[in-house]
C-alpha positions as CSV (number, residue, x, y, z in Angstrom):
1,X,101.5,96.5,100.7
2,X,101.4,93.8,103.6
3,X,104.1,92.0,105.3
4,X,105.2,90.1,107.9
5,X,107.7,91.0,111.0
6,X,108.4,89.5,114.2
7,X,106.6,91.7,116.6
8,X,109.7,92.3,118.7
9,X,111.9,93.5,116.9
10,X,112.4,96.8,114.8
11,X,111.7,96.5,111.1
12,X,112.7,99.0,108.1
13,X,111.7,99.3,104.4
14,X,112.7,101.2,102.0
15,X,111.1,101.7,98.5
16,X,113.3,102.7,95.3
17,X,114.6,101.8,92.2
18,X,118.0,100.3,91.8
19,X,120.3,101.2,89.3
20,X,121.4,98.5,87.0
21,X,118.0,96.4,88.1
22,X,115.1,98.4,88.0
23,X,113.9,100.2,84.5
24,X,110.8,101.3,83.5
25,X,108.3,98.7,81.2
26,X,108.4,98.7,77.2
27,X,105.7,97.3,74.6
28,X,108.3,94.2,74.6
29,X,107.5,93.2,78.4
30,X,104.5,92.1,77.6
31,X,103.9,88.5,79.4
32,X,107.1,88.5,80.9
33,X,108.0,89.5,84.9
34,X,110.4,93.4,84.8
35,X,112.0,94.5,87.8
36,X,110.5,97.6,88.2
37,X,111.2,98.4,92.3
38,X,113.2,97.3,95.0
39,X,112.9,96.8,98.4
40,X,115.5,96.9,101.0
41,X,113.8,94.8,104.3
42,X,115.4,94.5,107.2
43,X,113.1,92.7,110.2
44,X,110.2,91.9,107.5
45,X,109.3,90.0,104.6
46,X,106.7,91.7,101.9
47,X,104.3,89.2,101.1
48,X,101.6,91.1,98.8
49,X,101.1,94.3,97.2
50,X,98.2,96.3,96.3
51,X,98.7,99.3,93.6
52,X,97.8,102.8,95.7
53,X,98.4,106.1,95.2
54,X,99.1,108.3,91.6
55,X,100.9,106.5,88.9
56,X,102.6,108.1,85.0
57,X,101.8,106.0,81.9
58,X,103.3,106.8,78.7
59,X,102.0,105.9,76.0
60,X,104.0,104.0,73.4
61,X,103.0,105.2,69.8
62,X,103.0,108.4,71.2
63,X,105.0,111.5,73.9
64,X,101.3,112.0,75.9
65,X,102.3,111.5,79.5
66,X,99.4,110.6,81.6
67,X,99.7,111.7,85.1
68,X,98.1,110.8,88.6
69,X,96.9,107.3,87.1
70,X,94.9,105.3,89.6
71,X,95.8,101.6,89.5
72,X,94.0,100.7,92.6
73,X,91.6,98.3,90.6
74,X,94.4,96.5,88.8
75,X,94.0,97.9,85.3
76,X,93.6,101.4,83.8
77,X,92.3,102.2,80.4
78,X,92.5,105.7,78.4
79,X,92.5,107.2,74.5
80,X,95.8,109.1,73.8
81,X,94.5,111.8,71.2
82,X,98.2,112.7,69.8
83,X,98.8,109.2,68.3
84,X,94.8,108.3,67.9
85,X,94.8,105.1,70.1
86,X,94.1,103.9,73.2
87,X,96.3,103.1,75.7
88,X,96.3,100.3,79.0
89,X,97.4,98.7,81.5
90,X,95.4,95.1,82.0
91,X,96.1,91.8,83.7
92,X,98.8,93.5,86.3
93,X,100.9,90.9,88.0
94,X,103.6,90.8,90.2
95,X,105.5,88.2,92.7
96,X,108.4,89.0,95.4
97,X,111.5,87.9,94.1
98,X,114.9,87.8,96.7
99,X,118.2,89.4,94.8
């Protein structure tokens, strides 16, 4: 993630979801923006975000619960062998939205 802060003063961030806002994505999302995290800034303003670290994908026709996903290159593709399909994540976008 980047942002921007004044250099002279102290900034804080914290990550998280927020009840009542945040909720995990569904089938039905498709092309549509989901609040799926919040920041709290104080003393910066995120202006991008890159995917890093492990991710958890579910897969909708079936339970299999893929762990440590890597969605570093934008879109993650694998075959869920309990319901006999594949599953993805393509074309991931997101924007900065103030509440």
């Amino acid at each position: 993630m980047k942002w921007v802060r004044d250099a002279k003063s102290q900034a804080y961030l914290n990550i998280q979801q927020v009840k009542g806002v945040t909720r995990d994505l569904t089938p039905d999302d498709e092309g549509k923006f989901v609040p799926v995290v919040g920041f709290e800034c104080r003393g910066l303003e995120p202006v991008a975000f890159h995917p890093q670290g492990q991710f958890v994908v579910k897969g909708a026709g079936g339970k299999k619960v893929f762990e440590e996903v890597d969605m570093s290159e934008g879109e993650w593709v694998d075959y869920d062998d309990e319901c006999g399909g594949s599953v993805s994540v393509m074309n991931l976008e997101w924007k900065f939205m103030k509440a």
